[in-house]
C-alpha distance (Angstrom), angle and dihedral (degrees) to the residues before:
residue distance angle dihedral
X1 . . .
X2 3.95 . .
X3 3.96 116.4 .
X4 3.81 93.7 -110.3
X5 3.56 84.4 58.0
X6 3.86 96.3 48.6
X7 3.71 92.7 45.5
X8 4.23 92.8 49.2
X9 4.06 83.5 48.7
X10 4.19 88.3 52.2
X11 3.69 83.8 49.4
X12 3.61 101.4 52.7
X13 4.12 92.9 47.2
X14 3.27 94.1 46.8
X15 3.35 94.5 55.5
X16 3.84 95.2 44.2
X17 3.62 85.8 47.2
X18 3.85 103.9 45.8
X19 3.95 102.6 38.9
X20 3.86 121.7 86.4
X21 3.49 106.5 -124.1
X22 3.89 118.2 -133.7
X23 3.71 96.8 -111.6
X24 3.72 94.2 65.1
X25 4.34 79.2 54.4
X26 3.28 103.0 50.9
X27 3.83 116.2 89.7
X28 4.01 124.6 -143.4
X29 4.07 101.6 5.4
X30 3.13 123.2 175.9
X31 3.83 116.4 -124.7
X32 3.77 110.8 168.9
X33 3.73 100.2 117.2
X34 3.61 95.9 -151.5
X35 3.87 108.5 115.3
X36 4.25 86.7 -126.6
X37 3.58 111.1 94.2
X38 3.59 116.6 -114.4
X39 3.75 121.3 -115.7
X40 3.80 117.7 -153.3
X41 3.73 115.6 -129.8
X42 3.97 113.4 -145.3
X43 3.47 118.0 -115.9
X44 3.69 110.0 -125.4
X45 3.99 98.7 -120.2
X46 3.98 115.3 -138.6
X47 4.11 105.8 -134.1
X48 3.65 116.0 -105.9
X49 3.99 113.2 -94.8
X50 3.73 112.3 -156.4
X51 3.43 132.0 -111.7
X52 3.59 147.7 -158.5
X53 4.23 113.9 -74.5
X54 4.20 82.7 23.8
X55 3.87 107.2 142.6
X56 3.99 112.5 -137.4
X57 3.66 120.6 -161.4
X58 3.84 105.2 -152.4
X59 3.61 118.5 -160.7
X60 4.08 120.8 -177.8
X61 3.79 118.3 -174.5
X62 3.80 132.0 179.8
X63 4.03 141.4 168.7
X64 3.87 90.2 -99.4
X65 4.28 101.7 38.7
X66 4.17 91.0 -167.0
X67 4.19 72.9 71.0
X68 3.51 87.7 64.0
X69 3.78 113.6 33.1
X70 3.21 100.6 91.8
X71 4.15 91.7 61.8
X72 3.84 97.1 52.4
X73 3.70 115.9 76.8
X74 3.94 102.3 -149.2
X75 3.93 134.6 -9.8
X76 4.03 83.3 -120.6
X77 3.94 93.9 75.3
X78 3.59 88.9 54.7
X79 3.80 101.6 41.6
X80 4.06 115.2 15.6
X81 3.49 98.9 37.1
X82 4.24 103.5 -164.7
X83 3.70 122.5 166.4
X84 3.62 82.6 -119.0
X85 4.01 99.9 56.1
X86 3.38 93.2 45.8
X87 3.88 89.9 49.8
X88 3.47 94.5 54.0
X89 4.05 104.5 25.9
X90 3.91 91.7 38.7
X91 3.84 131.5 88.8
X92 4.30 113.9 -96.0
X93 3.85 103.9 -153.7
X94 3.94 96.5 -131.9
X95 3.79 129.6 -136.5
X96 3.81 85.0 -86.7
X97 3.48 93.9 52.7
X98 3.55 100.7 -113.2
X99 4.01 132.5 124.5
X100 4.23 116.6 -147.6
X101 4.01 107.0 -126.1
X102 3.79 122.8 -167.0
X103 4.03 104.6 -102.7
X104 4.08 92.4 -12.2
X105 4.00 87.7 68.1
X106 4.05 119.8 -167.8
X107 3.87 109.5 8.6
X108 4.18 120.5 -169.2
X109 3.43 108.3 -117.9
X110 3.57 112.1 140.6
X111 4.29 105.0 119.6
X112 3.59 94.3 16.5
X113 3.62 136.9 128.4
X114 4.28 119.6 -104.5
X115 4.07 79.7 -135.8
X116 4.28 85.7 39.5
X117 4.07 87.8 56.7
X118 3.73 95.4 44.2
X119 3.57 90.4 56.2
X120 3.86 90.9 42.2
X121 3.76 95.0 52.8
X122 4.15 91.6 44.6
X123 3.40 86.5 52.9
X124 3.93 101.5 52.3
X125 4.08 87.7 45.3
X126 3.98 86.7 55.0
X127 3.62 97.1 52.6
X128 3.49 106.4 22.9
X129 4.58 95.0 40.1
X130 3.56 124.9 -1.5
X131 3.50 136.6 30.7
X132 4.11 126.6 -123.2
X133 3.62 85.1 -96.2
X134 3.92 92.7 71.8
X135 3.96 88.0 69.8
X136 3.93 93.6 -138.4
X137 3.87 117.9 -162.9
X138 3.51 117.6 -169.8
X139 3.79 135.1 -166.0
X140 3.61 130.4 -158.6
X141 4.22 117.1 179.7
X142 3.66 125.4 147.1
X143 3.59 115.3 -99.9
X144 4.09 88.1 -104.4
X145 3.60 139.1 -41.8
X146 3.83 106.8 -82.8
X147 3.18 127.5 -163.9
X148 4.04 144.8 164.2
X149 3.88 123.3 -145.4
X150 4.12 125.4 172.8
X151 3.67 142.0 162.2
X152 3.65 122.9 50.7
X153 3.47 97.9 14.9
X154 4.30 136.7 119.5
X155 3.65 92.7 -127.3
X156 3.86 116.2 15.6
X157 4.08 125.1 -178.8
X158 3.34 138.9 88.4
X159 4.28 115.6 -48.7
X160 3.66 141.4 -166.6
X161 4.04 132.2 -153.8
X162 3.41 135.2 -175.1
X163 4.42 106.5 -129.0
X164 3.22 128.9 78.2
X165 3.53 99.3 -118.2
X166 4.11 135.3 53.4
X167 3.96 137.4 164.0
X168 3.28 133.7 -163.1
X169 3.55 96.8 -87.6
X170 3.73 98.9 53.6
X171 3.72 93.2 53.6
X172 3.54 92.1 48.5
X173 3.72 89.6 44.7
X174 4.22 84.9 50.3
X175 3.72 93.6 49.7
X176 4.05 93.0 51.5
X177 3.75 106.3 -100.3
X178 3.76 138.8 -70.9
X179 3.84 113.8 -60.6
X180 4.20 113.7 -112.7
X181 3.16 82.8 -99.3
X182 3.43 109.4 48.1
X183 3.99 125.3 122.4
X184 3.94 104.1 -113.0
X185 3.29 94.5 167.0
X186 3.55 95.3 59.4
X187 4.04 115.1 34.7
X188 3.79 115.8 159.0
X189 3.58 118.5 -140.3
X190 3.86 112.6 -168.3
X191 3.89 120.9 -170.0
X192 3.41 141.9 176.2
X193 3.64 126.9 -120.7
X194 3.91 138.7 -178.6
X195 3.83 85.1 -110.1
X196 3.78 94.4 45.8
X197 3.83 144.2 -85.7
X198 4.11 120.3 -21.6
X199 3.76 117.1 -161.6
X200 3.59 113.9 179.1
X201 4.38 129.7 164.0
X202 3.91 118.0 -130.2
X203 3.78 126.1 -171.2
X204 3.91 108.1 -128.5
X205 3.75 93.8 -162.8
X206 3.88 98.7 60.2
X207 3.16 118.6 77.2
X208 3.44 101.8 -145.3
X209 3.33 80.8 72.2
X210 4.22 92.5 99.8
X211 3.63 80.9 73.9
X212 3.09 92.3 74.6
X213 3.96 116.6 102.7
X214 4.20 80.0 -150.8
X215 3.62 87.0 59.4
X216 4.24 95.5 72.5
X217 3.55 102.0 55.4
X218 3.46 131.2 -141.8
X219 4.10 136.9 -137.3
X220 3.79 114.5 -70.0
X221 4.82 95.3 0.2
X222 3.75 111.7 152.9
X223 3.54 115.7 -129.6
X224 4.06 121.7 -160.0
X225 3.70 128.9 -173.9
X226 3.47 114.8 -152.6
X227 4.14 120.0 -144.9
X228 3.58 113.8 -115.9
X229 4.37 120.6 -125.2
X230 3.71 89.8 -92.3
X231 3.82 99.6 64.6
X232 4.00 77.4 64.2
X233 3.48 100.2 47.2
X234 3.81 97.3 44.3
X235 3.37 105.7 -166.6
X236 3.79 89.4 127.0
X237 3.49 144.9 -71.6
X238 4.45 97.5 -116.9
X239 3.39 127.5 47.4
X240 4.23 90.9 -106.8
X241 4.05 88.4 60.5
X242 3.49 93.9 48.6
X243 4.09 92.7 53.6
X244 3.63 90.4 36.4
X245 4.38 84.0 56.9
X246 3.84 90.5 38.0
X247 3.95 91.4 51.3
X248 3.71 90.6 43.1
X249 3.49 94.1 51.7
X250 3.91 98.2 48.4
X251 3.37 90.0 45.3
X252 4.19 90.4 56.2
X253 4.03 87.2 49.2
X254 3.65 90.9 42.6
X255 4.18 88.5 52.8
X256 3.95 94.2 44.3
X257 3.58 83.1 45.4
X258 4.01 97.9 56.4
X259 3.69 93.6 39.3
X260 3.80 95.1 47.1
X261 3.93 86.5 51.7
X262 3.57 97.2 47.3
């Protein structure tokens, strides 16, 4: 083998080697080879049970409001919903599990339902304060969706959205995308659970990865994108960086070469 042959074959791994290829890119594929196209089953979703540090937003409505004042903290959790109203005008589930109500005092919540302590809360007021005649209607939410993403990703830290339900791909999507080199393949989502902490892997670019009951998220997960082996390599992410590092490297050797020889 000549050396202009050895140096084109260096070229051509390296650049094999060193490039991402698009299929590690592309999100959702679909890689059952069967001709048939593949239908994605939902995942039947388990509802949300709170825990402690959870941030309720309480809302208690009735024919005659001046009823009703006195229950709602502020006007602001029921019309200008901000992160920071509802942090300090909402209801903190404490480490005993319990939430502080005007009048009602310390309610249980801790492993309930949001739809569990709406009906908990309409049924204290009907015993305890008004009659069926009042025509209460009560609304329980959490005080946003919050979440915490880091690693390879645009805009990493800890985020907050207003709906009741996110996946994977929305809070990706909401924290500015995977970086190029980003591990989609292997993105760690990391949640906690009244029986302790659940860490599991999903593959972003399969589609069957909406099976997944990692793929809905719940209140509060942790998600972490891993880097892939070319971050540490760094010969560059396209093929044009990785000949533009090749070249700059052979031309370094080929300069320490001439000057040692000389």
């Amino acid at each position: 083998m000549t050396k202009k042959s050895f140096y084109i074959l260096i070229l051509i791994s390296a650049l094999f080697t060193s490039c991402i290829p698009i299929k590690d890119l592309v999100y959702l594929q679909d890689k059952n080879s069967s001709s048939e196209q593949n239908n994605i089953v939902a995942v039947e979703s388990k509802p949300y049970r709170l825990q402690t540090n959870d941030v309720l937003s309480v809302s208690i409505k009735a024919i005659d409001p001046k009823l009703v004042s006195i229950f709602n903290t502020t006007e602001s959790t029921a019309t200008g919903k901000t992160e920071s109203s509802l942090y300090f005008d909402g209801f903190t589930v404490d480490d005993h599990g319990n939430i502080r109500m005007p009048i009602l005092g310390e309610i249980n919540v801790i492993g309930y339902t949001l739809e569990e302590v709406r009906v908990k809360i309409e049924k204290q007021l009907l015993e305890e304060h008004f009659k069926s005649e009042a025509s209460l209607f009560v609304t329980v939410k959490l005080a946003g969706f919050r979440y915490t993403i880091n690693g390879e990703i645009t805009s990493p830290g800890t985020k907050t959205l207003f709906k009741e339900n996110l996946n994977v791909m929305e809070a990706i999507a909401n924290a500015g995308d995977i970086t190029t080199v980003g591990n989609r393949k292997a993105v760690t989502v990391i949640r906690q659970t009244p029986t302790g902490v659940q860490m599991n892997d999903i593959d972003l670019t399969d589609v069957n990865v909406m099976k997944s009951p990692y793929y809905t998220l719940q209140p509060n997960d942790y998600i972490y994108v891993k880097p892939l082996r070319q971050k540490t390599w760094g010969t560059g992410q396209t093929g044009i960086q990785s000949i533009g590092t090749i070249i700059t490297l052979l031309s370094l050797a080929t300069t320490v070469y001439l000057i040692i020889k000389n």
